[in-house]
Structure formats: C-alpha cells, structure tokens
N, C-alpha and C positions, 0 to 999 in steps of 0.2 A: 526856250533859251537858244540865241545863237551857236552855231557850227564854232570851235575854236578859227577855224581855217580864217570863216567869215569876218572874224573878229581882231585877227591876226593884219588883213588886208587891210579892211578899213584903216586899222589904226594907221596903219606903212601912209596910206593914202593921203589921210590926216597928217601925217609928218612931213612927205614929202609936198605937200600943198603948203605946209607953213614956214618950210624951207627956199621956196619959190620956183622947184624943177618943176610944178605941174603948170606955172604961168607960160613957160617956153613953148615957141612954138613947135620945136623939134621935139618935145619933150619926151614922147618915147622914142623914137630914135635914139635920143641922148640914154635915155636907161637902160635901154639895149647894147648901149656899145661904150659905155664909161663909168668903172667901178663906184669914180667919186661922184657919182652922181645918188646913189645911194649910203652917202655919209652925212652928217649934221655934222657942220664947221663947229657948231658950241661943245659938241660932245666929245672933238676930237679935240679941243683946247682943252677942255678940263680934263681929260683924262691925260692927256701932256702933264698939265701941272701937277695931279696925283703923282704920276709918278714919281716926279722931280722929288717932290717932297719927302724928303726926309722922318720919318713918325716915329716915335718913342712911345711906348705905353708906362703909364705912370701906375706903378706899383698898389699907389694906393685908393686908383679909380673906384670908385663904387658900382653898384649895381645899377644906381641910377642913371650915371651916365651913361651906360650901356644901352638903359631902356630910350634914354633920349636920342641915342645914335639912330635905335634900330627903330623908332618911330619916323624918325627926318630920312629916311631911305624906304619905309611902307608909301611916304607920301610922295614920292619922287616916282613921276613915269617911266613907264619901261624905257630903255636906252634903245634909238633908232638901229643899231647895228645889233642889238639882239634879236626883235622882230627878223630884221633881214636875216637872221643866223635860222631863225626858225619857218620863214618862208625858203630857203634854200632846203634846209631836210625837207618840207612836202612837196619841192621840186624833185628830189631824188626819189622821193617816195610813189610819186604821180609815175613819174619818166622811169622805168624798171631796166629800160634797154638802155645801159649807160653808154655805152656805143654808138647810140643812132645816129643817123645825117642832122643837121640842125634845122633843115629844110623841112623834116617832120616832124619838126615838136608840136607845131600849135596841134598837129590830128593827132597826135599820141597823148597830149592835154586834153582834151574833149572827150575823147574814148575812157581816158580816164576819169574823167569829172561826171561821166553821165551815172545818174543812176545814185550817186553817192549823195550822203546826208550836205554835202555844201551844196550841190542840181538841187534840192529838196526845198531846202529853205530858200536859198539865193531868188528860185520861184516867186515869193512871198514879198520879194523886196520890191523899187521899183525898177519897171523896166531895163533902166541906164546902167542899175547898177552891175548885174553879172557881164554885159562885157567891158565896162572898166575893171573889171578883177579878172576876167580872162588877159586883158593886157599886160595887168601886173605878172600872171605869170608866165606868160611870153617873154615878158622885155626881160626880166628874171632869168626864165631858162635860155633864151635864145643868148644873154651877156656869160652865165656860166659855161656855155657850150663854145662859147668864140674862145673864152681866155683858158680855156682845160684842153686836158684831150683824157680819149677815154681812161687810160691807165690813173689820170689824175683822179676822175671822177672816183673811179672805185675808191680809192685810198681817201678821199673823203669824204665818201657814204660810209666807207667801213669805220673812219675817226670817228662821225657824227657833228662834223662841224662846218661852217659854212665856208663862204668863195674866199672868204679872207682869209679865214683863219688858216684854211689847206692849200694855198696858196703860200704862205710865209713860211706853214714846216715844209712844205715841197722847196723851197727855197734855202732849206739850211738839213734836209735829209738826210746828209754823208756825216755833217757833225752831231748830228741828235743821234742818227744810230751807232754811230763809235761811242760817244758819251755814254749813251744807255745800256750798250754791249759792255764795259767796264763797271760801272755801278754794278750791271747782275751778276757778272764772275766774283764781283767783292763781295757782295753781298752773300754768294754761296760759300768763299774762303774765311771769311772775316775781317776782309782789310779795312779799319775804319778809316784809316785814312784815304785809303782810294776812294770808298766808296762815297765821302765828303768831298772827295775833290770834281767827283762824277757828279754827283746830286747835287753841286753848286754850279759847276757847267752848265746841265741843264735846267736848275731854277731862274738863271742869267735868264738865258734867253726864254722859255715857255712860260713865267709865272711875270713878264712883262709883254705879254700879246694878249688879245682878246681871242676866247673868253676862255683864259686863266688868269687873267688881271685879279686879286680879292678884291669884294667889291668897297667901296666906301667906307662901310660901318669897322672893318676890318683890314686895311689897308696895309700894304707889306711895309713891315719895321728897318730902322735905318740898318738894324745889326741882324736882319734877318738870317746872314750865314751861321753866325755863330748861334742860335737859334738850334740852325737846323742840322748843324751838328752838333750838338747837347742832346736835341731830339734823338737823333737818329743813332746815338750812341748808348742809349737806353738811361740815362741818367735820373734822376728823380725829379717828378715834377715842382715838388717843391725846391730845387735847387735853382729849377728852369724859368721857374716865377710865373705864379697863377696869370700874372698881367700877360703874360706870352700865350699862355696857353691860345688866345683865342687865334692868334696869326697862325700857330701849329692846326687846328682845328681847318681853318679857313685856307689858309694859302698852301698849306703841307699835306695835311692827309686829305682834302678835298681838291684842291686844284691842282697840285703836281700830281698824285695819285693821278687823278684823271689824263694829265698832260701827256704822262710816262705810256699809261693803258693807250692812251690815243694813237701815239708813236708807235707804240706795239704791233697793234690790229693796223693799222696802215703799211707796216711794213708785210704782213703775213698777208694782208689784203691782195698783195704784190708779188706772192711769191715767194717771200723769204720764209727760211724754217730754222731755226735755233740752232747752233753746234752744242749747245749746255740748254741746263732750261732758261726760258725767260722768266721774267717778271719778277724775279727777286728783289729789286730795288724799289720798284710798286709798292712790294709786302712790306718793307722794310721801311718806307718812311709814314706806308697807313699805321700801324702797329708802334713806331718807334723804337726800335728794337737794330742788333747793327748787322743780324746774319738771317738768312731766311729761313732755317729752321728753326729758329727761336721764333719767328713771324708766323711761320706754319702753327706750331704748338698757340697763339694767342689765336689765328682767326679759329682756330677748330673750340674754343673754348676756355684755352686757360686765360681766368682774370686779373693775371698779375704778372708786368713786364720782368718785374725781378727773380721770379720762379722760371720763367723761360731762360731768363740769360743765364741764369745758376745751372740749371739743370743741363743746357746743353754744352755750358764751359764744363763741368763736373764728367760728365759721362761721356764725352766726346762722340756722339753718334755719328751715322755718315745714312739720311735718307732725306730724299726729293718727292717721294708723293705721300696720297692718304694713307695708302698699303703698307708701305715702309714705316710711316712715324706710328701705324696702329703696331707693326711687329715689333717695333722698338721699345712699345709703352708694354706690349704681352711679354717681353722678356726678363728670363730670373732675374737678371742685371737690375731690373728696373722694377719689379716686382718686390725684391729685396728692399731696394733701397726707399721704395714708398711704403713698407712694411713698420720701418726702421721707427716712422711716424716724425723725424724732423728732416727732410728732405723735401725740396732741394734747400730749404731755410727753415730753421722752426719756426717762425711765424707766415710760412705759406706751403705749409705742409700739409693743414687740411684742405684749403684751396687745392691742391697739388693731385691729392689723394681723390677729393670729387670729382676734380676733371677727368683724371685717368680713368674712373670708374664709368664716368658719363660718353668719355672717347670710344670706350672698347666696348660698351652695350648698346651705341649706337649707329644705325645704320647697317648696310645687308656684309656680314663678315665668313670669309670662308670659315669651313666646317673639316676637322682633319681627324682621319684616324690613326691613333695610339697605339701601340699594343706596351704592355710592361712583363715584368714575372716577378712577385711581391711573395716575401714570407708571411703566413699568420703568426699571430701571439697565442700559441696555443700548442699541449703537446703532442693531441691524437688527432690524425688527419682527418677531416671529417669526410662525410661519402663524397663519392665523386658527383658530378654532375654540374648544371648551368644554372650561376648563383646570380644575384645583382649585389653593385658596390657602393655603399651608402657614406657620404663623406658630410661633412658640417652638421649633424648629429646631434652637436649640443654639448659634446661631452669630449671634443678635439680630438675624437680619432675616426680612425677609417674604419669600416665593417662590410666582412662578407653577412649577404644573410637570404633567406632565401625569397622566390619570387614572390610571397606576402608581405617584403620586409621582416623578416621573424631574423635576428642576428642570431649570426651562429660563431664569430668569432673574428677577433680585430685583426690587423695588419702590423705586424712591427710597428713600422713607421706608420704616419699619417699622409697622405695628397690632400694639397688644396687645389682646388678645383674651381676655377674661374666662371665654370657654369656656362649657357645652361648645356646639357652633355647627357650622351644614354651611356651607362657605363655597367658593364657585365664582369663575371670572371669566371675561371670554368677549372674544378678538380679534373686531375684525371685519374686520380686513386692512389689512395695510400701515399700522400704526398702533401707538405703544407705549403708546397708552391704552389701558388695561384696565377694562371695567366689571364690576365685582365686586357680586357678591348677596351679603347674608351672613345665613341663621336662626337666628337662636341668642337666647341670653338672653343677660342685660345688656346693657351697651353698649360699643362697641369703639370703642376711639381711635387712629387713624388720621387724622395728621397729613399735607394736597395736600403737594402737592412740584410746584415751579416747573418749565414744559418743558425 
C-alpha cells in the first residue's frame, strides 16, 4: 500500500496537469511564486454559487434523501484546495525550523525525506517519479515562504490549516480576536445576547472560508443565525426542528467549534495569554448550552442540556475548572439537593444523580483529613482505646466498633460517607465523645448531636 504522502502528490499532480499549469513552460516557476496557480477555476465557481444559495431544509425530508445526498458526495473527488491544505501540513511537518532562509528549504527537504516510509516506497516507483514530487514540495514550500514570515508560519502550524486559509484569519486577526474575546466573557456571565451577537460575528466571516465552508451534503441554511441562537440558547431540540439539526451538527459544533479552536491556538501560538479564561464560546456552541459551566457539567458527562441549565440557573455556582466544578458537585449544597431525588428536574434527576456519582469516582481526586467529636447512643462509656467507624451498615446508622468490626455502640447521628476513606475514632476514657479522624475523599456530612 502506497505512502499517504505518495498519494496525496500524485493526486495534486493529476489535478494540476488537467488544470493545464503543468503544460506551461514556466510551470514551476509559476507554482513557486503564484497562489492561483494552485486553485481549479471550476471549484472556486461552484463553491461561489454554494454559497450564494440560499438552502432551506424541508421539515419533512426523509432519511432517504439524506442517503442520496451523502452517496452523490462519496463519489465526488477530493476538492484540489484540500489536497493543497493537506500538502501544506507535511510541508510544516517536513520544515520544523519555521524560521529558516528559503534558500535552504530544498536541503532541509531532503534531510527530511531521507530514510522515511515516502524515500522507501517512492524507490519502487519509476525513476522520474521522486524528483517530480520533490518539485512539488519545493515549489510548495519555496511559495509558502515568500508569502509568510516566520511569526505567520507558526500561527498556522499551530491552527493546522493551510497558505490560504492562515492567510485570510491573519488578514481579519484584530476582528476575530475582539469577536472571540466577547463571545468568552459572555459565555462565562450569561449574556445570551452578547454572546449571539459574538457567535454570529464570527460565523459571518469563519463558517464562509475554506475549510469551514460545511461541505455539500450539509450546506449552511438561509436562517442559519437564528439557528444558532436557538442552539446556543439551549432550547429544545424539538423546538429547533430535527431538519436543522444537521446544519447544527455540521456547520456549528464541527466547523465553528473548530474555527473558534483555530483562532485560539493561533493566537497563544503568538504569544497571547488570556485575561479570563478562553474557550468558553468553543464549549458553548459544541454543547449548546448559553454559559460555560453549564458546557463544563455536559463535556465531563452530563447527558442532558436541560439538567445543566437548571442546575446551574438553580444553584448559582461560580467555577472555571475540573477542581472547582468536582468541589461543587462534593458539596452539602449539592449533595442535598441530588438527595432530594427530583433535582435539578424530576425527569433528569436520575440522569443528574449518575453523573454526579460518575464525576466524583472518577479520575485521581485529592484525599483530605477530617477530624470531628460525635456523641454515642449509649449510656456507659465504653473503654477507652482506638476503635474503627463503620457507616452504610445496612441499618442507616453509624457505629463505633472495634478493630474486628465487633460494634460496640452507635453515634447519635449518622455520617454519610462518600467513600472510599480510612476512618478511625479513639476514647479517651470515661467519656462518650468520640474523636474521630477520617482520610478519605470528598466530604462527609456528619451532622453534632446534642449531649
């Protein structure tokens, strides 16, 4: 089986020979020093017209047509300006010294090509063929190196996207990062309106360039705003209409998600570092959901948009990482109210109750020591010494008893005990206060009990 690399050129090869740059006699020359020389005229008219077009999803499509779409796009060739997106990354990937002169690429190509699985195979071909693919990635990197400079390249190795595409955000950078600095402070306040008016900003301009264009089968709807604030305001899907969903799927949580990520890491790629956190508006239109903690609570697990947005309107938390929203879920507050058994809604209260349960058992969670002073239920102190404290029993109460387990006598109240935990308590005589240590994770609620 062919090298992807190997497969990748050919094709470009292939395209650009039936496009007619490879009749020229300057022809690499021309590919070295002119973007459009690496475009197909028919690709860029029909993807004009796409956009132009206006699309409507009809309510009552069937599944059929679905499958007709996505068969009439199986059989459609890859699009020339992807290839080229994907010969650009193994240019960045080849070339490590994004810095270097351009004088040295072809020997910093070569040094890299020796020895690897496309040297190995390429062997195998005829003669002619490896250095027409070493030209291809000459004329390639020698064209990205004229039209970049270094700071460019990193910001689009760190995107992952090709000469075009990082070229166009480098060309609109000052307004994508104000845009996206607004979306994430909404997103951490709750402004839905800001955060719609942010997230339509940048759906404007990212989700009509390549490659966040959706492709074909999927094609962005005439009413896509209002869309994507229903989306992003957590509304019900059946409100949103199944027929939408797939432009949400395709053009919202896969290609702006992506668009926004790209914009991100380009900018830190640079240099920049957050005055709040980022990525809230990311989380926020993958999840559809209108605040980031509500986004946080669905990627970590909860399967229901309606339980996040209850629970965090309800309870008013205030956390930005894993740490925080795990100490949030371990508190009385929260402990209580998923005890309660119809929280944050009764019909996603057992959803509510698993995820919590699944949140706080997993993964490496710090471990904290306790100490309490608990009355027994009982009238004569028993001896002194170091007992252990047995809780979920079977019989809803707590018990001192001793190192065999042998119970020797209950505790007024009861602790529950979030588990798992080493838990001790120790007489000192003649007394039915018990001081109890307890190591363990979470936190245990254990309620004093009057002498």
């Amino acid at each position: 089986m062919k090298s992807g690399l190997i497969q990748i050129v050919a094709e470009i090869l292939e395209r650009l020979s039936r496009e007619g740059v490879l009749d020229r006699a300057d022809a690499w020359e021309y590919l070295a020093n002119a973007r459009e020389a690496w475009r197909s005229p028919d690709e860029e008219v029909e993807v004009a017209e796409r956009l132009a077009a206006a699309v409507e999803y009809d309510a009552d499509a069937g599944a059929d047509d679905d499958d007709e779409v996505d068969e009439e796009e199986t059989i459609d060739e890859e699009p020339l300006f992807q290839l080229v997106e994907r010969l650009d990354a193994t240019v960045f990937g080849l070339i490590e010294a994004l810095d270097a002169d351009r004088a040295d690429l072809p020997k910093l190509l070569d040094e890299a090509l020796k020895g690897s699985l496309w040297a190995r195979q390429i062997a195998r071909e005829d003669e002619d063929v490896a250095p027409l693919h070493k030209k291809v990635f000459e004329a390639r990197a020698d064209l990205i190196w004229k039209t970049t400079t270094a700071q460019a390249r990193r910001g689009h190795f760190a995107m992952g996207v090709g000469l075009e595409a990082g070229l166009t955000i480098d060309a609109m950078a000052d307004e994508l990062a104000e845009l996206l600095d607004r979306a994430d402070e909404a997103a951490l306040s709750g402004d839905i309106d800001e955060l719609v008016d942010a997230l339509r900003g940048l759906g404007e301009r990212l989700l009509f360039m390549r490659p966040f264009i959706p492709d074909k089968a999927n094609a962005l709807p005439a009413n896509w705003k209002a869309i994507l604030r229903s989306w992003v305001s957590g509304e019900e899907v059946s409100k949103i209409g199944s027929q939408n969903m797939r432009a949400i799927e395709e053009a919202f949580t896969y290609r702006l998600v992506w668009a926004l990520e790209a914009v991100r890491t380009r900018r830190m790629s640079l240099g920049w570092s957050p005055e709040t956190v980022a990525g809230g508006a990311a989380a926020a239109v993958e999840t559809g959901v209108p605040r980031f903690m509500m986004a946080m609570l669905i990627r970590s697990g909860l399967p229901s948009r309606r339980a996040a947005m209850v629970a965090i309107e309800d309870a008013e938390p205030v956390f930005v990482t894993p740490a925080e929203m795990r100490a949030w879920l371990e508190s009385d507050e929260i402990m209580a109210y998923t005890d309660a058994g119809d929280w944050p809604t009764p019909d996603t209260a057992a959803l509510w109750a698993r995820f919590r349960t699944e949140a706080l058992s997993g993964g490496i969670q710090k471990w904290s020591v306790e100490r309490y002073k608990r009355l027994l239920d009982i009238e004569a102190a028993p001896p002194a010494g170091l007992y252990r404290i047995v809780t979920d029993d079977g019989d809803g109460r707590t018990w001192l008893a001793t190192p065999d387990y042998q119970r020797v006598a209950a505790f007024k109240k009861p602790a529950v005990d979030p588990k798992p935990s080493l838990f001790s308590g120790r007489l000192l005589g003649k007394t039915r206060l018990v001081e109890a240590l307890r190591v363990g994770r979470g936190k245990l609620r254990w309620p004093p009990a009057d002498a």
